[in-house]
N, C-alpha and C positions, 0 to 999 in steps of 0.2 A: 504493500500500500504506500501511497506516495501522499505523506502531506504538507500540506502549504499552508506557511501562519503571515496573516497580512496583522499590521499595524490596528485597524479595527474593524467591527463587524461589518460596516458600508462596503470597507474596502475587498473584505474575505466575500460578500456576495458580489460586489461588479468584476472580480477578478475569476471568482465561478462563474459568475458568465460569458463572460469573456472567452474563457480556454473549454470551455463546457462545447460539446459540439450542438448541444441539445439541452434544453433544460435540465440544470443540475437539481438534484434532489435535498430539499431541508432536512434535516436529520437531526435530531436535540440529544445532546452527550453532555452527561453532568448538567443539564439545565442549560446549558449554551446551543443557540444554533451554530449547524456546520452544513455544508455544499458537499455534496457527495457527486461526483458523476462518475466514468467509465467503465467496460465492462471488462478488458482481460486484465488490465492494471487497474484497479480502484484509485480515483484521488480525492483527496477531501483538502477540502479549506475551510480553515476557521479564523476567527477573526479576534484578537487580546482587546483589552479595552488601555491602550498603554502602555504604561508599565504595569505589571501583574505583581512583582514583589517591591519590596524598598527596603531599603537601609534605616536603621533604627540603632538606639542604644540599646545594652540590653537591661532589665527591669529595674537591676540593682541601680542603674542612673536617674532612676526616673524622679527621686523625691527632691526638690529644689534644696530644703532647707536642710537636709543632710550632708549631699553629695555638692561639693564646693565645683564653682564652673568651670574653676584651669584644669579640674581633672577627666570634664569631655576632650581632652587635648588629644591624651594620648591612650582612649578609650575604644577596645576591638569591638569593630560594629557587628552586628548581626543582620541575615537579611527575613524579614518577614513578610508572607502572602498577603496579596492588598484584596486578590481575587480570587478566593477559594475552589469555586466552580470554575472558571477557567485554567489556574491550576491540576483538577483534578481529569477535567475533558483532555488536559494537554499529556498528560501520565496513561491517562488511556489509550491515545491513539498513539503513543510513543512507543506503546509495547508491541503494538502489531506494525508500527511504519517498517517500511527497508530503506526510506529514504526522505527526506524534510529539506524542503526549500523555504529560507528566511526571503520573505517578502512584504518587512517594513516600510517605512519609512528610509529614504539616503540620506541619513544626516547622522551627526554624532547620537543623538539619542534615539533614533530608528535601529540607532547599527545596537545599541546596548540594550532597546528592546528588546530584537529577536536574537541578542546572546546569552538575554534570559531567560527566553522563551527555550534554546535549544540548550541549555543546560539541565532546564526540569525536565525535558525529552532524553538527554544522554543520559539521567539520573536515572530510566528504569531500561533503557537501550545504550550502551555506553559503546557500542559499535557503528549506531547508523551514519549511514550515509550524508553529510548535508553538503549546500551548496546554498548563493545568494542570488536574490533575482532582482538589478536594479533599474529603476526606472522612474519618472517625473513627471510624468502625467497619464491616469488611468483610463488609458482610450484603448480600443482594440490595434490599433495599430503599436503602442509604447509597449501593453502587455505582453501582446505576441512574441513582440520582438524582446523584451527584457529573459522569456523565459525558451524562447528558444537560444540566448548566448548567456547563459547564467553564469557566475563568476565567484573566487571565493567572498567567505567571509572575513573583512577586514577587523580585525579583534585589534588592532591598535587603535580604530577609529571607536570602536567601543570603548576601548581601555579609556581613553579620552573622555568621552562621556561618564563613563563610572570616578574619574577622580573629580569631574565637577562636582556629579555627588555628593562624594565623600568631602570634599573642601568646604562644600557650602553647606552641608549638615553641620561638620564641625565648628564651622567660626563662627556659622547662624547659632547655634542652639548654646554653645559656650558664651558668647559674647551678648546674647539677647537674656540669658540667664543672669548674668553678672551684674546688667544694666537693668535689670527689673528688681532684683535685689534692693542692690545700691537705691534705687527710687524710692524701693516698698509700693512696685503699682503690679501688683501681680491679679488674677485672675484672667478674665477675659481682653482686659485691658494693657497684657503686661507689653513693655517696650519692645520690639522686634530690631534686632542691629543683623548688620547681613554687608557682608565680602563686596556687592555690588550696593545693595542698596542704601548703605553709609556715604558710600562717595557720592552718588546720585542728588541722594535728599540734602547732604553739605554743598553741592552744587544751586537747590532751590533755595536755601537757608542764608548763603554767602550774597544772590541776586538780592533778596527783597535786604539785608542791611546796607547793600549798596542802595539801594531807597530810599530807605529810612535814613543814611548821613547825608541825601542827596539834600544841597541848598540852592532849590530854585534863583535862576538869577532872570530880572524881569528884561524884556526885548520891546522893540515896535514895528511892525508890520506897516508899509503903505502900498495903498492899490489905487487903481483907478478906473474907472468904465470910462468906454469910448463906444463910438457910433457909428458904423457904417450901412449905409445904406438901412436903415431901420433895426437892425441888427446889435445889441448889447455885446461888448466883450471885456477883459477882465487884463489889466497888467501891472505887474510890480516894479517895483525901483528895484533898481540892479545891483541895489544892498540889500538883500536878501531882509536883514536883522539889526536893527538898528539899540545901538548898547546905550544909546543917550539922548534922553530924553529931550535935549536940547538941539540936538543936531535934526532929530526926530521934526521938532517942532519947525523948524528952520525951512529945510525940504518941506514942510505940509504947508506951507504956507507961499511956497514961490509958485505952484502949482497954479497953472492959468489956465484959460477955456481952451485952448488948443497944443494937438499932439503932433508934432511931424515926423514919418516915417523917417527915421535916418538911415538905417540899412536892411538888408531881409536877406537872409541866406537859407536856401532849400539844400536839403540833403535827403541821402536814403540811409536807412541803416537795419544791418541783417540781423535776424531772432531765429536764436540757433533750434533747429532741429531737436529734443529733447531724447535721452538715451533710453534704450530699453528699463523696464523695473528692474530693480533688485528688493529687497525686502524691506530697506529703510527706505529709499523714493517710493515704495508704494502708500507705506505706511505715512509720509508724509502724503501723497498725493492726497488720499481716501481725506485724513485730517482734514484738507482744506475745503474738501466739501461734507464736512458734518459728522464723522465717524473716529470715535473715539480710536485709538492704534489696537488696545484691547478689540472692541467690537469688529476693526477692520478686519486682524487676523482669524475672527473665530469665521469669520461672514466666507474670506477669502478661503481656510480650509473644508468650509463644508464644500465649496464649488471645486474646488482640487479632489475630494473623496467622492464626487458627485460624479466628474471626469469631465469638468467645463473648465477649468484653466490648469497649469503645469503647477508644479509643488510652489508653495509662496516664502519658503525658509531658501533664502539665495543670495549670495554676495556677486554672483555672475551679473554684467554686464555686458556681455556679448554672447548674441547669440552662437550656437555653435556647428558648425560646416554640415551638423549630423543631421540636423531640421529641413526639411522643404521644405521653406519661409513661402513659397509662390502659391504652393500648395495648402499650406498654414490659410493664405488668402483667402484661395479659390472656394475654399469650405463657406463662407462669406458670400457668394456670386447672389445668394437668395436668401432673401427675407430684409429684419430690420437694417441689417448696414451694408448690404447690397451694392450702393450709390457709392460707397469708400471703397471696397472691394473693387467693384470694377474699375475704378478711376488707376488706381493699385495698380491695378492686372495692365494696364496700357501700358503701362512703363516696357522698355524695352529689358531693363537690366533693375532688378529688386537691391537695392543696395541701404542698408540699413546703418542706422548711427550704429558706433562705439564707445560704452565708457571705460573708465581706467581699467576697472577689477574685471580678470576672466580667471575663470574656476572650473575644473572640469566635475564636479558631484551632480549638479544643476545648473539648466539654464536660465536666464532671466526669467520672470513672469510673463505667459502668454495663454491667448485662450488656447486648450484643445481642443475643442468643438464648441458649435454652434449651439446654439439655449436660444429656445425662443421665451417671451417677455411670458407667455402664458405659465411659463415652467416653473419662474422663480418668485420667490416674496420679493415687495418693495426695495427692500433694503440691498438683498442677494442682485437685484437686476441691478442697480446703481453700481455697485461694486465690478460686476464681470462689464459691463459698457465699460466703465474706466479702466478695465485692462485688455477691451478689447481694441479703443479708441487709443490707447496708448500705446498695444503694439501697432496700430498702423500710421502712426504719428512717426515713429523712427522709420518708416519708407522714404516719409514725403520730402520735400525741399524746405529750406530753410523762407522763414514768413520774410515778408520785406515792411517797411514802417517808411514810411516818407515824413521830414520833418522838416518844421520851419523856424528857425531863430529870426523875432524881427526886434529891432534895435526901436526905441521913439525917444524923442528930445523933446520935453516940454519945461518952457525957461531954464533951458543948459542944466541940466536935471536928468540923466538918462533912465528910463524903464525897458522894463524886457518883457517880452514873451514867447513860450515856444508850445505849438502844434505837432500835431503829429496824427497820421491818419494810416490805416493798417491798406496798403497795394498790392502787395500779392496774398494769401492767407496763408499757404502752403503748409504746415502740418496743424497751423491752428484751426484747419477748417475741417479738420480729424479730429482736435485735440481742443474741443472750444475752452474749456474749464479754466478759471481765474484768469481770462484775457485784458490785459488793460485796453480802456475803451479808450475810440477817439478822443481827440482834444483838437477842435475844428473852431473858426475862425473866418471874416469875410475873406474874398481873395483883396491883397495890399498892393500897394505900388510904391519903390524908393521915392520920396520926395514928397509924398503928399499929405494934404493934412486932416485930422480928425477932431472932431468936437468932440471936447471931455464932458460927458455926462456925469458926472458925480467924481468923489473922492473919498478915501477914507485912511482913518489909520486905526489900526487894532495894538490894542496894551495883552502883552501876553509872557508868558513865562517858558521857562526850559522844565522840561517833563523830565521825571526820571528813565534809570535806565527800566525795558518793558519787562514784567515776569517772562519765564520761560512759557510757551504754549508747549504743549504733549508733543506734536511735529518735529518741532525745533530741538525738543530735549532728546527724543530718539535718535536726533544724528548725533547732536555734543556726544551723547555717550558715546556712538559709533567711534566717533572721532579719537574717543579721550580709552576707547577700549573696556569701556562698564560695560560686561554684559556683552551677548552673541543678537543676531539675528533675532532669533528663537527666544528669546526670552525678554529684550530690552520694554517688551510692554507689557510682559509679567512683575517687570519691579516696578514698573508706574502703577500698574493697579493695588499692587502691594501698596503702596505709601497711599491711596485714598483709603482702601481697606482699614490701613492699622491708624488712620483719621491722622495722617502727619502731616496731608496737604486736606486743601480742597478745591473746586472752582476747575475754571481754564480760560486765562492761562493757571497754572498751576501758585498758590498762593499757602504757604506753610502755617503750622498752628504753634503757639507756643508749646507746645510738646515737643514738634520739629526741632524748634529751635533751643529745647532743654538737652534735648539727644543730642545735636550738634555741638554745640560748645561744648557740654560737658569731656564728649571726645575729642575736638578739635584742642579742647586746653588740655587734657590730660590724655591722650591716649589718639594723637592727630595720623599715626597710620593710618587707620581702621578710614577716617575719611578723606585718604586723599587715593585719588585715581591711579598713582602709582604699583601700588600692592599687589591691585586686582587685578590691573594690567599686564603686569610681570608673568603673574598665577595662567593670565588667557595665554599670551603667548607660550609659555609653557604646555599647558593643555593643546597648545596646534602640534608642539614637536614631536609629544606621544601621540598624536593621529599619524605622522609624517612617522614614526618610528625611529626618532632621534634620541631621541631619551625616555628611561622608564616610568611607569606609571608609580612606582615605589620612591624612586627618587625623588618625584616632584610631591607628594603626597609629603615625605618626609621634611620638605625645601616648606612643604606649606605649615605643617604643622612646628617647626621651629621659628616660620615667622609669627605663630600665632602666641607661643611661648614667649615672644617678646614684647608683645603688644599684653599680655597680660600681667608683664612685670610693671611696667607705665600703669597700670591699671589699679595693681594692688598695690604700689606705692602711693598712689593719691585715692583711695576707697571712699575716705571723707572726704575730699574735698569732689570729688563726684559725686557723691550722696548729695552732699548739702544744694551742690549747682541744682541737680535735677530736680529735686525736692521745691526749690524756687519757683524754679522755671514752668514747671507741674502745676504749680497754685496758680503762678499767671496766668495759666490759660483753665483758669476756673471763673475768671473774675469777670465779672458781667460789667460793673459799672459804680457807679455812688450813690449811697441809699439816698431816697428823696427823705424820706424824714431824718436821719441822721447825719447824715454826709461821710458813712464808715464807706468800704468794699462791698459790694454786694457778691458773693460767688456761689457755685454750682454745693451742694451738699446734697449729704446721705440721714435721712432720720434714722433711729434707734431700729426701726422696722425694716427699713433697705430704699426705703420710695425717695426720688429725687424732687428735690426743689430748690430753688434761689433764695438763699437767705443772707441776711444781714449780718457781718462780725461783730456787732455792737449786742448783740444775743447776749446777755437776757435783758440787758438796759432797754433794745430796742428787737423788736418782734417781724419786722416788716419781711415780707415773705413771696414769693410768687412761684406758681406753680409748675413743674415742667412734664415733658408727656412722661409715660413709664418707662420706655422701650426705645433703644435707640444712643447711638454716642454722640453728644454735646459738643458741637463744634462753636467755637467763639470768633463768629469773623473781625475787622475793623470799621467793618459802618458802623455810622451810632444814629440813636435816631433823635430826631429835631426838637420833638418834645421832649423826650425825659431824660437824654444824652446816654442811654444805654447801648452797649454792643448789642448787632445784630447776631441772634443765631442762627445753625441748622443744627440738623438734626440726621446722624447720619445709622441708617438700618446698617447690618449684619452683610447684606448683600443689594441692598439698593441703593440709587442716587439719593444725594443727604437732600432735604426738603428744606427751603428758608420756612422757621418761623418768625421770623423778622426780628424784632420788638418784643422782648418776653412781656412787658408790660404794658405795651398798647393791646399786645393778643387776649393780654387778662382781661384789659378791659373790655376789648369786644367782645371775647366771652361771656363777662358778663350781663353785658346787653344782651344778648342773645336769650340768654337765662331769665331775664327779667321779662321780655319780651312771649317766651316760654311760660311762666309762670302766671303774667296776662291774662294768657290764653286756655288756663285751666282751675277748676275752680279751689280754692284754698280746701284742703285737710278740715275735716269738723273732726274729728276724732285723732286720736294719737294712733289709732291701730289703722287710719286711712295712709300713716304714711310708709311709703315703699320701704320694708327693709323692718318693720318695726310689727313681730309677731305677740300670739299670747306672754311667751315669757319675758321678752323684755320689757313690755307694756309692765307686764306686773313687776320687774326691776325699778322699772320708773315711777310706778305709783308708789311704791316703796321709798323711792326719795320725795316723795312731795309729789308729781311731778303725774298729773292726770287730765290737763287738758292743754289740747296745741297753743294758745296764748302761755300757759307756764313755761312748758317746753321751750318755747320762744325767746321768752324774756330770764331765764335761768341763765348762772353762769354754769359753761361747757365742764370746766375744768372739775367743778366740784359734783356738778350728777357724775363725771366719770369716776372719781374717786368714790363718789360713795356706793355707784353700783356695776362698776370695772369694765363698766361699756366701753373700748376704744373712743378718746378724743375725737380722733377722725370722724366715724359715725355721728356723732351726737354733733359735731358743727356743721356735716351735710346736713342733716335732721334740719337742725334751727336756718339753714338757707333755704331748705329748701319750703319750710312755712312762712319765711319772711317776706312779705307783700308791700 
């Protein structure tokens, strides 16, 4: 029997059908479907969901406050089943295979899927056969040909992938253990520190304090409308930026009813051709129209496992000689991009851009086949168009722009303006997406003059430098070597997850910025981009078979032994940072009645609310939802100057509650409003929550008609008949009229 393990189930059925001559057969083994076809050789394919085991400490690690965190350092991992049933299906067919072809994923961690896959298989066959079947996009044409020229399995490119593993379990789970300690913020909330994502989030951390010491310095602006032929238009002094006020003033005041054209110079200028995807240009692409890099990638893998475009994990920029790009086209001749296609196909000679990086694992992003609109969701169809439009954008010619610099003299005064209007479109009329628009203008003549319609001068300031957007930060990291492909939008989602950023552009919380400093003062390896860099580069030479995976393992965990001595010689004085910095981003604002802190706390019971430091002098309190992590942004609001919050779920986008204190208030309208509308309680036992026995608790204090109920103090019916506070001041709201 011959079996085949694909990366996941989509993949293990389009791949049986594919090789299937005939409908292959569903067959459930251990609770997993599998594709059975042929008759004198059986072959089956099944499909993991991933990885199937992981790497783990083992139990004796697991107690925080026992087991100290330098000693995950140098602690022998164990690997344990993630998938029981796909485990146990894969030991079954293992014993009757003669022969197993790994048909992952081609990348580092496809290649250590299916060497984990083919290890639980040699664990009950330790003689079979195997072999690897690689390929990059699942169409009948890529499969056939992957498994009719199969090749071995590359175990250095897994070794590669298993010591990322092992690196980033270690100095995640050691160094996020040590930093939640040090805080005392454990639970569900405790700090996460991570190899990549330290350097990442000290890159969002370092922009907004460059903000925050940014000292606006003020400018003036002057314009002027002119007239031609009925026609408004717009031109500035050829001092961009005017630093004083007086000089400012000077210039606005020579400015007289007429402008003469002094010079006019037309030119063309070319807009280059843009390159094939790779994984970070798609992921910035997709960004620019709407899609998170997270959402980009999940969108773009489902249509890669679907077999609409090629693998999207790819540092390749050029296509490769092995493709029939013409033919890639011609698939295109019918339906919605027909009209590109064929324009395409006239060409005599297909000749496509080039970028820097060629790679032979994968090629760039392109579509494999043709999807019509009816096939896919909303979101799925915007994404394959933008890589369908973008491979046929690297055909076309380069766009042309015609532009016009005209010079105007109004009382020896010079202004400027420049137009520009898009003349040829050439690969923008493929590739419309983010085009700057014209900027058009009467036709001028050297020497002639214009009636100045209006004047103005604008008072303005220098803006800081911009937050990082998600796009932008994908590449830095590309650039600076945080992080692969494959993962760089895995640590963005991490840092909104673990609530250290929020927003986009991306915008840090004082948490952010308690984890930063406190390492960047004590412990400034862990966030600078060097370490982790060093760590990737390494990780390539074990795929390249340059050095061993024990070696670099070893190279890593003695750097991590030094970033721990930093560590445990300042404990306090990183306790005490974090511990600050932790409160700061509790703190809502200034009590209106007292003028203390207002911040985020925990009652005696676990329920959250906004209370007042000035507690028990002053009471003043506001209430927050139950559910959810408390994010404290920088707005504040007009009336009561408190910070805006959100509110962010477990796994949703965080929601603005704005105003915790304008919310109460409209809350309470609402309630009052509510209350209106429905007829007041005659009885104690009409109100909700309030049965035989408590009724007789409360008559027991005095306490037998809704006016007493009403007018009693909260604090003493609870003491005297141990009803919860809580209850007993909904109660008295809720008959208060």
């Amino acid at each position: 029997m011959h079996l085949i393990i694909a990366e996941k189930q989509i993949a293990a059925r389009r791949i049986a059908s594919i090789l299937s001559p005939k409908k292959p057969q569903k067959k459930r083994i251990s609770g997993i479907d599998s594709y059975e076809f042929g008759n004198d050789e059986k072959t089956i394919v099944i499909g993991l969901s991933g990885h199937i085991v992981q790497l783990d400490f083992p139990p004796a690690y697991n107690n925080w406050q026992k087991v100290e965190a330098k000693e995950l350092v140098d602690a022998e991992l164990i690997i344990t089943p993630t998938h029981a049933k796909i485990v146990s299906a894969l030991k079954k067919l293992g014993k009757k295979a003669t022969k197993v072809t790994i048909a992952t994923d081609y990348d580092r961690e496809g290649e250590l899927i299916g060497v984990e896959a083919l290890n639980i298989v040699k664990g009950v066959n330790e003689n079979i056969e195997y072999e690897r079947a690689v390929y990059s996009a699942i169409t009948p044409a890529a499969i056939k040909e992957a498994f009719e020229n199969t090749t071995k399995i590359d175990f250095n490119l897994a070794d590669a992938g298993h010591s990322r593993q092992v690196i980033d379990l270690v100095w995640g789970a050691s160094l996020t253990r040590f930093i939640s300690l040090a805080s005392r913020r454990l639970g569900k909330q405790f700090l996460s520190v991570g190899r990549v994502q330290s350097p990442t989030l000290a890159l969002i951390v370092d922009r907004e304090k460059e903000r925050e010491v940014f000292v606006p310095a003020p400018y003036w602006e002057i314009y002027v409308d002119l007239v031609k032929n009925g026609e408004n238009f717009k031109i500035r002094h050829k001092k961009t930026r005017f630093w004083e006020k007086e000089e400012a003033d000077r210039v606005f005041g020579v400015i007289g009813d007429e402008a003469l054209v002094s010079s006019l110079e037309t030119s063309t200028k070319e807009d280059k051709t843009p390159m094939p995807f790779n994984t970070t240009e798609f992921i910035r692409a997709a960004n620019s129209i709407g899609f998170t890099p997270a959402n980009a990638m999940r969108i773009a893998e489902s249509l890669y496992t679907n077999g609409y475009i090629s693998y999207p994990r790819t540092d390749n920029t050029v296509y490769p000689s092995t493709i029939d790009l013409r033919e890639q086209i011609e698939m295109f001749s019918k339906g919605h991009f027909s009209e590109y296609a064929k324009k395409l196909l006239a060409k005599k000679e297909l000749k496509p851009t080039k970028g820097k990086k060629e790679t032979t694992d994968h090629p760039p992003i392109f579509p494999a086949s043709v999807a019509k609109k009816s096939q896919l969701k909303e979101d799925e169809w915007k994404v394959y168009e933008l890589v369908v439009r973008r491979f046929f954008a690297t055909f076309a010619e380069n766009a042309e722009w015609e532009t016009m610099k005209v010079s105007f003299d109004i009382n020896e005064e010079e202004f400027r303006a420049n137009g520009s209007r898009l003349v040829k479109p050439g690969w923008r009329w493929y590739y419309p997406y983010n085009a700057p628009e014209d900027r058009l203008f009467p036709a001028l003549e050297e020497g002639e003059i214009l009636p100045v319609n209006d004047k103005e001068m604008l008072d303005k300031e220098t803006n800081p430098p911009g937050r990082y957007g998600q796009g932008r930060l994908i590449k830095m990291m590309e650039d600076m070597a945080l992080g692969t492909k494959a993962t760089r939008h895995e640590i963005i989602s991490k840092l909104y997850s673990r609530a250290y950023v929020h927003g986009n552009p991306l915008q840090p919380t004082q948490t952010a910025y308690a984890v930063v400093e406190g390492l960047e003062n004590y412990a400034p390896t862990i966030t600078r981009p060097d370490m982790t860099s060093t760590l990737e580069e390494d990780m390539d030479r074990i795929a390249e078979g340059n050095i061993s995976e024990e070696k670099v393992l070893q190279q890593s965990r003695d750097m991590l032994k030094d970033v721990f001595k930093e560590l445990e010689e300042n404990r306090e004085k990183i306790s005490e940072s974090l511990r600050e910095g932790l409160r700061k981003d509790k703190i809502i604002g200034k009590c209106p009645d007292c003028g203390c802190d207002l911040i985020v706390r925990r009652s005696r019971r676990g329920s959250r609310f906004i209370g007042c430091e000035g507690y028990p002098d002053c009471t003043f309190s506001l209430p927050l939802p139950k559910s959810g992590h408390i994010l404290v942004t920088d707005k504040t609001c007009d009336k009561h100057s408190l910070y805006h919050i959100k509110v962010k779920g477990q796994k949703k986008r965080a929601w603005d509650l704005g105003c915790p204190y304008c919310n109460y208030l409209e809350w309470k309208e609402e309630q009052k409003k509510e209350k209106a509308a429905t007829p007041r309680p005659e009885k104690i036992s009409d109100i909700p929550g309030i049965g035989k026995v408590t009724e007789e608790k409360l008559n027991s204090a005095g306490i037998s008609t809704v006016d007493e109920l009403e007018n009693s103090d909260a604090n003493e019916i609870s003491k005297t008949t141990n009803i919860p506070l809580g209850k007993i001041i909904r109660w008295q709201e809720a008959v208060a009229y």
